[in-house]
PDB file with one MODEL, atoms N, CA, C and O in Angstrom:
MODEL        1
ATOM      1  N   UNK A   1      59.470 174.615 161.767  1.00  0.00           N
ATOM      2  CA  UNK A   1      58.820 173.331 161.825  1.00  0.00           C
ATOM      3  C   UNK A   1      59.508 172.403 160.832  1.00  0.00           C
ATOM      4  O   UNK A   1      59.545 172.767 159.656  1.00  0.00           O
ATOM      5  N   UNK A   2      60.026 171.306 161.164  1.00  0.00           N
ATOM      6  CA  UNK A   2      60.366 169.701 160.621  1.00  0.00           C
ATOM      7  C   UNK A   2      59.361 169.067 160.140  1.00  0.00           C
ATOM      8  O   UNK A   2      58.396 168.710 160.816  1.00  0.00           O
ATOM      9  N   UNK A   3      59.510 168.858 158.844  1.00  0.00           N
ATOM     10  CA  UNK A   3      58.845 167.388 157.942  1.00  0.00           C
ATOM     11  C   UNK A   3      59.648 166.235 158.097  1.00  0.00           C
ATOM     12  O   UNK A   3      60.314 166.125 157.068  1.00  0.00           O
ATOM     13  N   UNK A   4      59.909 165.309 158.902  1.00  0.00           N
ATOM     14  CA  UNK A   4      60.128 164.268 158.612  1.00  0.00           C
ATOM     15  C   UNK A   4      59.601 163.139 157.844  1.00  0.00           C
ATOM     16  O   UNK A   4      58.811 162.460 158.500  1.00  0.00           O
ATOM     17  N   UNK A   5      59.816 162.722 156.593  1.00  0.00           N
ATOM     18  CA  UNK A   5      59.818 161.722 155.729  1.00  0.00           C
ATOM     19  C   UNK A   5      60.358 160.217 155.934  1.00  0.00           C
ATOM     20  O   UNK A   5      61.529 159.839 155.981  1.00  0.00           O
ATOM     21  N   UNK A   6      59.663 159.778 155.997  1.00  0.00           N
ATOM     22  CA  UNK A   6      60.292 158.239 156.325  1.00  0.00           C
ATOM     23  C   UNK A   6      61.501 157.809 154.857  1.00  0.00           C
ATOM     24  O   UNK A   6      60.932 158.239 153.854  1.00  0.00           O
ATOM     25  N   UNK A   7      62.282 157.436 154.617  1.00  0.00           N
ATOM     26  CA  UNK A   7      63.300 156.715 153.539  1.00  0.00           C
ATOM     27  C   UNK A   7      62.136 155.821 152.580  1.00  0.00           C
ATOM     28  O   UNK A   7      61.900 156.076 151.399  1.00  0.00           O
ATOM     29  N   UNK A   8      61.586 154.902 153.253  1.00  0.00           N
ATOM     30  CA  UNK A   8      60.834 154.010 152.490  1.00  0.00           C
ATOM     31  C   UNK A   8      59.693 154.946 151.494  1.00  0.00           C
ATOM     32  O   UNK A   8      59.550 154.750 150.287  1.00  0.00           O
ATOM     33  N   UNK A   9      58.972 155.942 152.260  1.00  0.00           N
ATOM     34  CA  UNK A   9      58.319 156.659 151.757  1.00  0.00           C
ATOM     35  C   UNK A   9      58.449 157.278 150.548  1.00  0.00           C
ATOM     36  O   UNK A   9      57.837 157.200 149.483  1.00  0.00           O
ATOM     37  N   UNK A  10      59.795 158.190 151.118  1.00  0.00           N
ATOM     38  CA  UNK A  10      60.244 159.253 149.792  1.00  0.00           C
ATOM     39  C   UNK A  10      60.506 157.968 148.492  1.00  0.00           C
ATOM     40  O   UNK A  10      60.110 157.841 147.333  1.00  0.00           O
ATOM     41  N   UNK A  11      61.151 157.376 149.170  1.00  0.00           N
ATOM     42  CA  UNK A  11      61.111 155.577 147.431  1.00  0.00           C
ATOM     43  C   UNK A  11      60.086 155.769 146.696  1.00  0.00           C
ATOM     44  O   UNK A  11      60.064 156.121 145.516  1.00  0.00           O
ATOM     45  N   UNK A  12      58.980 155.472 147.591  1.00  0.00           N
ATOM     46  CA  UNK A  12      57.722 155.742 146.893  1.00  0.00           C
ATOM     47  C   UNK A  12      57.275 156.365 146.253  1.00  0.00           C
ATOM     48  O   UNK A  12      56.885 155.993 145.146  1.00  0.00           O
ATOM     49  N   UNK A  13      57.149 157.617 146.716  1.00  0.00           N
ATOM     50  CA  UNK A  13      56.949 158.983 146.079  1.00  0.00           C
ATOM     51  C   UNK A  13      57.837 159.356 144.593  1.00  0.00           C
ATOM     52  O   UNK A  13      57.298 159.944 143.655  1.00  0.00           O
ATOM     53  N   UNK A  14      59.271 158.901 144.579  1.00  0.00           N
ATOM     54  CA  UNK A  14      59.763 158.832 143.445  1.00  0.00           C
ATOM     55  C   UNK A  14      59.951 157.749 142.375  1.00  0.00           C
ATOM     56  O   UNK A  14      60.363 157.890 141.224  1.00  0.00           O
ATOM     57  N   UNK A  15      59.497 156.466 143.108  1.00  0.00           N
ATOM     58  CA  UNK A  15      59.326 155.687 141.832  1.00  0.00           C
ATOM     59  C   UNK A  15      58.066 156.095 141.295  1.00  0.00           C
ATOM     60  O   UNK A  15      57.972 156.215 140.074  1.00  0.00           O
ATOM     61  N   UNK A  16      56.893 156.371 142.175  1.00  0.00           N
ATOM     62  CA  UNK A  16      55.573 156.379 141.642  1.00  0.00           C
ATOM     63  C   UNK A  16      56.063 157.475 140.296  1.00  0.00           C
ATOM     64  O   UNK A  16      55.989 157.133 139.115  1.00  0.00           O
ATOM     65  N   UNK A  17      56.533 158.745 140.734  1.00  0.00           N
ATOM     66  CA  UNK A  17      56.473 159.885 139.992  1.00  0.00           C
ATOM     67  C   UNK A  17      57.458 159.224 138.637  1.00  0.00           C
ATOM     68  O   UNK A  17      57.111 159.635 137.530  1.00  0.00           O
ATOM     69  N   UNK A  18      58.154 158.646 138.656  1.00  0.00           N
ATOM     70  CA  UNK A  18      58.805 158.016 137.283  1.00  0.00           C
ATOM     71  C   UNK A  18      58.386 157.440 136.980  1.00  0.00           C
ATOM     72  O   UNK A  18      58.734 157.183 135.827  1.00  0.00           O
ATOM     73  N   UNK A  19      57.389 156.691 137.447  1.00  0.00           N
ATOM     74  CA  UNK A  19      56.293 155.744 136.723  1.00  0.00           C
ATOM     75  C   UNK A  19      55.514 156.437 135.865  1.00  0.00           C
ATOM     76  O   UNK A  19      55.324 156.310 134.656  1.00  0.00           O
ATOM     77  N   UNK A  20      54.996 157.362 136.854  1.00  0.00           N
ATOM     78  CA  UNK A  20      53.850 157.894 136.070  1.00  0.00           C
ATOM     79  C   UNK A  20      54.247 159.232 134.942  1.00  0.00           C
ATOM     80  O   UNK A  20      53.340 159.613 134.202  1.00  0.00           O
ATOM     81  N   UNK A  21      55.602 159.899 134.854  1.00  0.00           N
ATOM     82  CA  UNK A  21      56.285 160.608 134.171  1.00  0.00           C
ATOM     83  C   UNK A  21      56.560 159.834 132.624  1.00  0.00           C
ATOM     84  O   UNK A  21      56.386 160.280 131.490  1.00  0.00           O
ATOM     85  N   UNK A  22      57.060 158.498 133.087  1.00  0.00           N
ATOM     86  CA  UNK A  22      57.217 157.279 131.930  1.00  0.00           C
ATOM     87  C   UNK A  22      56.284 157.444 131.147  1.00  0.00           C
ATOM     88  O   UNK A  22      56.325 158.067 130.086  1.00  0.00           O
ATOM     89  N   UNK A  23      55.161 156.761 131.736  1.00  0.00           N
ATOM     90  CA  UNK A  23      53.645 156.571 130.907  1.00  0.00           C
ATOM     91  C   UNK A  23      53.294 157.964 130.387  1.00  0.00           C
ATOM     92  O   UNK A  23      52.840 158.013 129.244  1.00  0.00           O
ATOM     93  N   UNK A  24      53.406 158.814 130.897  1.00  0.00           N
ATOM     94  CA  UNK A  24      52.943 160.172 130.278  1.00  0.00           C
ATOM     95  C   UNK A  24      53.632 160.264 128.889  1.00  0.00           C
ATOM     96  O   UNK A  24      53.063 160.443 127.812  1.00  0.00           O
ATOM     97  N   UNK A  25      55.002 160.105 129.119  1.00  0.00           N
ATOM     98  CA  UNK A  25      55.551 160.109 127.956  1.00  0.00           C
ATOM     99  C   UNK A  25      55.583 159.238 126.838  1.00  0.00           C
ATOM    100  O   UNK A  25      55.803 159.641 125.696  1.00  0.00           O
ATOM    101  N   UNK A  26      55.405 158.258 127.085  1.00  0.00           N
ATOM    102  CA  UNK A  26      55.278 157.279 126.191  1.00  0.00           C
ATOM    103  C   UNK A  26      53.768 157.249 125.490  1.00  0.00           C
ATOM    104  O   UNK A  26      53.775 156.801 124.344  1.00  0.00           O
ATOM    105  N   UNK A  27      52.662 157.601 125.940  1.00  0.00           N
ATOM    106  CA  UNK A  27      51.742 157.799 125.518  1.00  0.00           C
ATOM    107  C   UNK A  27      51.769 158.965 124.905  1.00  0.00           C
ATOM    108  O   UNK A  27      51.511 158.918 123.702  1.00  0.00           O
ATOM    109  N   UNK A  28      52.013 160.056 125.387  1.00  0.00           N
ATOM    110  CA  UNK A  28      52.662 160.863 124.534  1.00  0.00           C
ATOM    111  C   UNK A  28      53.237 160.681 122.698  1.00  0.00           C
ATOM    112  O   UNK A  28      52.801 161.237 121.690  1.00  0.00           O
ATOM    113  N   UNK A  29      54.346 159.683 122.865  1.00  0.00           N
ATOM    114  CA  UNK A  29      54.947 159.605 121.583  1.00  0.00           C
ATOM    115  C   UNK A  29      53.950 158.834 120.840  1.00  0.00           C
ATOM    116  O   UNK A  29      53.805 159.165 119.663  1.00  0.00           O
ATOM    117  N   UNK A  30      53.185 157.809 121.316  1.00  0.00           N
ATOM    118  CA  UNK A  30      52.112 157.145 120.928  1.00  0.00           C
ATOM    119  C   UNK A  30      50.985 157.752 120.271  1.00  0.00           C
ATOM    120  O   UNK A  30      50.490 157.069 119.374  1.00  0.00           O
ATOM    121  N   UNK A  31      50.497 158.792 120.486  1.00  0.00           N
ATOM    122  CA  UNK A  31      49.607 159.532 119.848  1.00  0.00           C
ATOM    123  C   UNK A  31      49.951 160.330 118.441  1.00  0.00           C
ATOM    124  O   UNK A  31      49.215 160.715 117.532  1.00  0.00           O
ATOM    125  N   UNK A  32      51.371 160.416 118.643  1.00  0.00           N
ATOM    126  CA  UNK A  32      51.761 161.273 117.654  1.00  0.00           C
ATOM    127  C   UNK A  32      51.719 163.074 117.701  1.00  0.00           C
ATOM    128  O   UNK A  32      51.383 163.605 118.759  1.00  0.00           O
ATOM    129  N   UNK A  33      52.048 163.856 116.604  1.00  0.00           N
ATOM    130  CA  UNK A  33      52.438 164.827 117.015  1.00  0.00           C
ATOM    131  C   UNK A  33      51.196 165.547 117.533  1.00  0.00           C
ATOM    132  O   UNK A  33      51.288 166.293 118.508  1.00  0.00           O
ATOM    133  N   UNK A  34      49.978 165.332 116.875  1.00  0.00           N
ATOM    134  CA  UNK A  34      48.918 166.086 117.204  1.00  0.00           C
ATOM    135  C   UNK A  34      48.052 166.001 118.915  1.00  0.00           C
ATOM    136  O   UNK A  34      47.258 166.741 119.495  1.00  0.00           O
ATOM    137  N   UNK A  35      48.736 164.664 119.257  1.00  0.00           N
ATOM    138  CA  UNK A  35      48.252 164.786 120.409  1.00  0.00           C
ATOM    139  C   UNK A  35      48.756 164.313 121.421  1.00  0.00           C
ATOM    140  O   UNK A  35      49.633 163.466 121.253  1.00  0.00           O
ATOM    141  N   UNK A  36      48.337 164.735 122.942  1.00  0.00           N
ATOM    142  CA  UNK A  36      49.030 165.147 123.999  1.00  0.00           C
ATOM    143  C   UNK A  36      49.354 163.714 124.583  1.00  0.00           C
ATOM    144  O   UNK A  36      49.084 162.816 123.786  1.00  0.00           O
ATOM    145  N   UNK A  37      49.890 163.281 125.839  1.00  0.00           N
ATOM    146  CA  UNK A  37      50.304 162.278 126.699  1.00  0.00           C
ATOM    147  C   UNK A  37      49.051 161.892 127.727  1.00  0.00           C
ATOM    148  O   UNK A  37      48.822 162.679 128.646  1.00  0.00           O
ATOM    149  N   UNK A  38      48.486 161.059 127.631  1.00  0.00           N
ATOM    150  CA  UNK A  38      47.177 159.967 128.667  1.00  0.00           C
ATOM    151  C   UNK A  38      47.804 160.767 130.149  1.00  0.00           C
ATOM    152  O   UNK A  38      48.751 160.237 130.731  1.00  0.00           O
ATOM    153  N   UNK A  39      47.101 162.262 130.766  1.00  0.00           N
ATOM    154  CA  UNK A  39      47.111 162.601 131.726  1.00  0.00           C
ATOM    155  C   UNK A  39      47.172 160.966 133.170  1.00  0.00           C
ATOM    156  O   UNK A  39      47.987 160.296 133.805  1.00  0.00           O
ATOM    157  N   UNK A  40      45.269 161.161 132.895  1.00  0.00           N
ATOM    158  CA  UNK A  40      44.887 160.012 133.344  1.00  0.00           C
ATOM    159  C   UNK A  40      45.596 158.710 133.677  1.00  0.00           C
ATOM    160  O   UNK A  40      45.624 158.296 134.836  1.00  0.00           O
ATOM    161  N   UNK A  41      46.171 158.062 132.668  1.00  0.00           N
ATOM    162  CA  UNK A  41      46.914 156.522 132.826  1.00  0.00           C
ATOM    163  C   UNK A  41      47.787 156.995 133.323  1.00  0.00           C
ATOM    164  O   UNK A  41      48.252 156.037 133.940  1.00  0.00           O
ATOM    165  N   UNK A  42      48.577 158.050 133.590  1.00  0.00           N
ATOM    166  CA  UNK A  42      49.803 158.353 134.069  1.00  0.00           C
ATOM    167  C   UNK A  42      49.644 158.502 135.791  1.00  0.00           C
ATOM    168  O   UNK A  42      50.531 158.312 136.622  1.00  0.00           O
ATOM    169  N   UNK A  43      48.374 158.861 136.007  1.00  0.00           N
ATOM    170  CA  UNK A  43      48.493 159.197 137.392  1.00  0.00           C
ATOM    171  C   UNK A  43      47.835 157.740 138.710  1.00  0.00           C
ATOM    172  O   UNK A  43      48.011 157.552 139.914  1.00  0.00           O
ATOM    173  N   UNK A  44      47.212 157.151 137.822  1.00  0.00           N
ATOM    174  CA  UNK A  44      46.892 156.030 137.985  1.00  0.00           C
ATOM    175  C   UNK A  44      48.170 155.321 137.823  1.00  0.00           C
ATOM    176  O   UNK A  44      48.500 154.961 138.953  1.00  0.00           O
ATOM    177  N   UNK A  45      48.850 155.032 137.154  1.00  0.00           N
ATOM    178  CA  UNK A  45      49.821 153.956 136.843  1.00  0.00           C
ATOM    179  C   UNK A  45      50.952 154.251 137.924  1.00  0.00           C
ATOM    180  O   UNK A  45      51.579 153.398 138.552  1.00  0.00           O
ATOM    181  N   UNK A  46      51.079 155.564 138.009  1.00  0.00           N
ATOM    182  CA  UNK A  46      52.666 156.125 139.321  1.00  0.00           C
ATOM    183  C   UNK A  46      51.359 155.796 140.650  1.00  0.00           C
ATOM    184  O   UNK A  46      51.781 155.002 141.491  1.00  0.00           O
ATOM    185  N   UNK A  47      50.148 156.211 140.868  1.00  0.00           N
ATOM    186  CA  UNK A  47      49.812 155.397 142.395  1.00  0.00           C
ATOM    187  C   UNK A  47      49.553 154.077 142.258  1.00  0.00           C
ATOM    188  O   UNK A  47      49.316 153.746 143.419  1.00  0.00           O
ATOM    189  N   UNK A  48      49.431 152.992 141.506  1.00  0.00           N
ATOM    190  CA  UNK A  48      49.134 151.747 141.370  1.00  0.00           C
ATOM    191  C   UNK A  48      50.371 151.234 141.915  1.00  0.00           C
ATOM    192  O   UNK A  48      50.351 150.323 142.743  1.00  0.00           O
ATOM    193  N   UNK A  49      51.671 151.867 141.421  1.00  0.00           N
ATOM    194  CA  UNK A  49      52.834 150.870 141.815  1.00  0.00           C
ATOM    195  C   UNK A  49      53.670 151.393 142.855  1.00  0.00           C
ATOM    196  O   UNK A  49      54.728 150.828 143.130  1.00  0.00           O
ATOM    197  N   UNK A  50      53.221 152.601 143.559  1.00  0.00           N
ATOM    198  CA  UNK A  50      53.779 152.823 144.604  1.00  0.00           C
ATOM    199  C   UNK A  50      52.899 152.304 145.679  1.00  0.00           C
ATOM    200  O   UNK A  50      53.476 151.810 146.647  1.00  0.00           O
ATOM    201  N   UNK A  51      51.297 152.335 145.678  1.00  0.00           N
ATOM    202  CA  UNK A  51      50.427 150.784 146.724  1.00  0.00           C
ATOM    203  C   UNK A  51      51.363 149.850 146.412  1.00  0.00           C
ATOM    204  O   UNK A  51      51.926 149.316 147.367  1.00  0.00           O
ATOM    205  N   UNK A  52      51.701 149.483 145.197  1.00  0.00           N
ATOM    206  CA  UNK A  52      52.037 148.068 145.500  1.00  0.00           C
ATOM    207  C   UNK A  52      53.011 147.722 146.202  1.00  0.00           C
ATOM    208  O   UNK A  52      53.054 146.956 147.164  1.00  0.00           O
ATOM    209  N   UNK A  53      54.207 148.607 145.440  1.00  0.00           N
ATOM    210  CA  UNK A  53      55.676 148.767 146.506  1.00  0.00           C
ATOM    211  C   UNK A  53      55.227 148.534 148.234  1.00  0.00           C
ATOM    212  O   UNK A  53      55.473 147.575 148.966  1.00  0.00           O
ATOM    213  N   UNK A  54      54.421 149.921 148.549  1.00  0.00           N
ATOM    214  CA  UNK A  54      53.986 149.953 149.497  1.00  0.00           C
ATOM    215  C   UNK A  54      53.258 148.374 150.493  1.00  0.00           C
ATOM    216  O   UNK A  54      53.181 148.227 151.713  1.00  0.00           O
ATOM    217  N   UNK A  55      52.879 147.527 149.492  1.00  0.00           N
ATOM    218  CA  UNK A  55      52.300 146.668 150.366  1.00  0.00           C
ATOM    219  C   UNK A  55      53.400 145.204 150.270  1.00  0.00           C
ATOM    220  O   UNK A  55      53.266 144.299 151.093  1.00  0.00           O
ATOM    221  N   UNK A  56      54.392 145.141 149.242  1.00  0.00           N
ATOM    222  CA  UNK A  56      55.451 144.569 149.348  1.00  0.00           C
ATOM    223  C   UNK A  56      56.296 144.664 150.302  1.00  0.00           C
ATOM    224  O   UNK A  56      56.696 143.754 151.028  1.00  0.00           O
ATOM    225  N   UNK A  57      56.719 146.302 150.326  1.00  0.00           N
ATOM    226  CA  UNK A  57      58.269 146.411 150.535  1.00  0.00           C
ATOM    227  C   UNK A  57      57.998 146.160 152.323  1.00  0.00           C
ATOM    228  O   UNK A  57      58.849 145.745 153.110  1.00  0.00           O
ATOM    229  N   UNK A  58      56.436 146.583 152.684  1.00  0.00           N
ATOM    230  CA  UNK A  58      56.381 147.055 153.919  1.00  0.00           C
ATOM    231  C   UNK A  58      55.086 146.448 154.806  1.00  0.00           C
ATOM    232  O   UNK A  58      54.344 147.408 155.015  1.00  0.00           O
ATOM    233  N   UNK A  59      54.677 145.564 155.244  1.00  0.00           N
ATOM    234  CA  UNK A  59      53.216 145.022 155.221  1.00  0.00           C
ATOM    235  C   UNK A  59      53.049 146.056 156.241  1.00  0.00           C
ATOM    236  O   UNK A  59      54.092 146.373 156.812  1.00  0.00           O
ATOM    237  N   UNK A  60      51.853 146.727 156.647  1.00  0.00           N
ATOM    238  CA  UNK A  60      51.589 147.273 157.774  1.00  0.00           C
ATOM    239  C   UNK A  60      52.250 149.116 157.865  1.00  0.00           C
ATOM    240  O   UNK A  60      52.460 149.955 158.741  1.00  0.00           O
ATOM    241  N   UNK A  61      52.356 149.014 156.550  1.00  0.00           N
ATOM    242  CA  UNK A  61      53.034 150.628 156.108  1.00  0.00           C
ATOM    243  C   UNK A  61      52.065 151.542 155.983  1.00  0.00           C
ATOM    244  O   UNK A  61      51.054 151.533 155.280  1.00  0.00           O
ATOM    245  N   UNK A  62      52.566 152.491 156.892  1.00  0.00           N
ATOM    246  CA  UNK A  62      51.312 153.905 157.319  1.00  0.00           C
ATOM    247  C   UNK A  62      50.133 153.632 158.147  1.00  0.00           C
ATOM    248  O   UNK A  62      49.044 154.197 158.244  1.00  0.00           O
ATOM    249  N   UNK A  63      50.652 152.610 158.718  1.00  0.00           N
ATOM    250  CA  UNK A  63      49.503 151.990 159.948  1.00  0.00           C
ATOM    251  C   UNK A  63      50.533 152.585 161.310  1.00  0.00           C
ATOM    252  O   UNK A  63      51.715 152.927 161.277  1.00  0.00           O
ATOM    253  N   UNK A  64      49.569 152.549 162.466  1.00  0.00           N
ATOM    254  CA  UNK A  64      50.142 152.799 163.772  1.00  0.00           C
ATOM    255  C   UNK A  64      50.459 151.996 164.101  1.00  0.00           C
ATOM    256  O   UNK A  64      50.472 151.216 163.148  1.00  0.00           O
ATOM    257  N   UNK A  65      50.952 151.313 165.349  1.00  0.00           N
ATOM    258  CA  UNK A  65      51.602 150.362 165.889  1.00  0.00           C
ATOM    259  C   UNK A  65      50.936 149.728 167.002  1.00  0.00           C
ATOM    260  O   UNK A  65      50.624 150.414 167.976  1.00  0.00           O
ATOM    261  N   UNK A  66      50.587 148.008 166.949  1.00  0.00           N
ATOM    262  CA  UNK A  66      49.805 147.770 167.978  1.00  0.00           C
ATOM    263  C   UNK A  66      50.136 148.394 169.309  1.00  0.00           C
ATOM    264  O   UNK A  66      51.260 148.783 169.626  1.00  0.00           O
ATOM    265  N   UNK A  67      49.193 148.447 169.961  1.00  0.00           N
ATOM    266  CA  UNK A  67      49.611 148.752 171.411  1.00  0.00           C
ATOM    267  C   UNK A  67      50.057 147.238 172.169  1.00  0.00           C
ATOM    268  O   UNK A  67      49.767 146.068 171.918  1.00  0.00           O
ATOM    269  N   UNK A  68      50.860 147.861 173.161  1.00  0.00           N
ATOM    270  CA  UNK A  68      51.618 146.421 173.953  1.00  0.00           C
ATOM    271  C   UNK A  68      50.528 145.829 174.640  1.00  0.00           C
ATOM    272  O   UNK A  68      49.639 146.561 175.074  1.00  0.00           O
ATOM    273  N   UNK A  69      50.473 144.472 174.811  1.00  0.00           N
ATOM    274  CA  UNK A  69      49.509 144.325 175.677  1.00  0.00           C
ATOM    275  C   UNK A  69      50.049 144.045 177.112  1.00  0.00           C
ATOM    276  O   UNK A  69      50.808 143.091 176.940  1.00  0.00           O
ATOM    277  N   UNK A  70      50.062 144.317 178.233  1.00  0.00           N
ATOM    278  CA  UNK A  70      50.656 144.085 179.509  1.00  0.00           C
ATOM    279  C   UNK A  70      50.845 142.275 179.641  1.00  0.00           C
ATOM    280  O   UNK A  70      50.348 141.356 178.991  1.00  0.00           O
ATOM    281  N   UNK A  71      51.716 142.308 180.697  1.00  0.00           N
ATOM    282  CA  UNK A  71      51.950 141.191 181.386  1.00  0.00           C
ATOM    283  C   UNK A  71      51.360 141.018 182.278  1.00  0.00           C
ATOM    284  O   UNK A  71      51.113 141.754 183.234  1.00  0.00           O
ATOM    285  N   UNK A  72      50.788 139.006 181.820  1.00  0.00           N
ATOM    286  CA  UNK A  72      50.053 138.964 183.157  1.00  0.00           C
ATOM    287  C   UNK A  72      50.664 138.888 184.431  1.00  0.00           C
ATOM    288  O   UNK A  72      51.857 138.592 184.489  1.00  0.00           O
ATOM    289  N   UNK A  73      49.872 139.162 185.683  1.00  0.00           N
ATOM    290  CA  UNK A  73      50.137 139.239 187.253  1.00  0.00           C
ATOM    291  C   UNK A  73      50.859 138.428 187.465  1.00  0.00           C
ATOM    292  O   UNK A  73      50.571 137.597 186.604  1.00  0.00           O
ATOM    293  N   UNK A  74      51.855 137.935 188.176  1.00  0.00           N
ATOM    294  CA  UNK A  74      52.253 136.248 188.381  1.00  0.00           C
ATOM    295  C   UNK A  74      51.648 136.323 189.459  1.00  0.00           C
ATOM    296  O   UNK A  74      51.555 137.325 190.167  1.00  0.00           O
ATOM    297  N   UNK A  75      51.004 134.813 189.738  1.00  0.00           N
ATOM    298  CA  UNK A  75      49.809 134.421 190.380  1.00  0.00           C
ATOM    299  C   UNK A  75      51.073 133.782 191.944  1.00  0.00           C
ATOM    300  O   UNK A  75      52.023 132.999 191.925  1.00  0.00           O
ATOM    301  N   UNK A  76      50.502 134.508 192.970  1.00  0.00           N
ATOM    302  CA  UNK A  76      51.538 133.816 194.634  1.00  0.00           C
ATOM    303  C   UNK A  76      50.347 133.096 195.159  1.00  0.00           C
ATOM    304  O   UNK A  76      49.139 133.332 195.126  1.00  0.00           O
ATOM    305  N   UNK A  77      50.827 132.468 195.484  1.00  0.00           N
ATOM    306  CA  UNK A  77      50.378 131.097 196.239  1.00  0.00           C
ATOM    307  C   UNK A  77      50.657 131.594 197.822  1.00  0.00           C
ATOM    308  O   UNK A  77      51.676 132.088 198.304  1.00  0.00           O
ATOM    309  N   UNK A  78      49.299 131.260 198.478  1.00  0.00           N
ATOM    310  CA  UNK A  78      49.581 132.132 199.959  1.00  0.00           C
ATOM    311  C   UNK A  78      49.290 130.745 200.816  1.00  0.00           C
ATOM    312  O   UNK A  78      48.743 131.017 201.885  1.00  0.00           O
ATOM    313  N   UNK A  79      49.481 129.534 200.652  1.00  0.00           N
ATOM    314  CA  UNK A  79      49.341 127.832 201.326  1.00  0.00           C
ATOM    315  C   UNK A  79      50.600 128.115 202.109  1.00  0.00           C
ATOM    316  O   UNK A  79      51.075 127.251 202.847  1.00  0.00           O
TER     317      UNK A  79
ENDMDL
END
């Protein structure tokens, strides 16, 4: 079985995760030695900016696709 990943997607998935890898760390050094990196803000902050990407890069991203609507009949004239 095939996973296909869309390109735009996997973007996502890895900026979010360096986003939120960033903030981990930096909060991290922020606390100092005794204490750990803001789990929390980190996982929030990598999905905050991959929605956003997401609603930038792509309006209508991870939505289905309207359905077509048919053509109307052309109308014959029987005079």
């Amino acid at each position: 079985m095939t996973i296909q990943i869309a390109p735009l997607a996997a973007l996502l998935i890895v900026v979010g995760y360096v986003v939120g890898f960033s903030v981990f760390k930096y909060t991290a050094r922020t606390h100092g030695a005794l204490g750990r990196g803001d789990l929390g803000t980190s996982i929030v902050s990598g999905a905050a900016v991959a929605t956003l990407l997401a609603l930038l890069l792509a309006p209508g991203f991870g939505q289905s696709p309207a359905p077509a609507t048919p053509a109307p009949a052309p109308v014959v004239s029987t005079r």
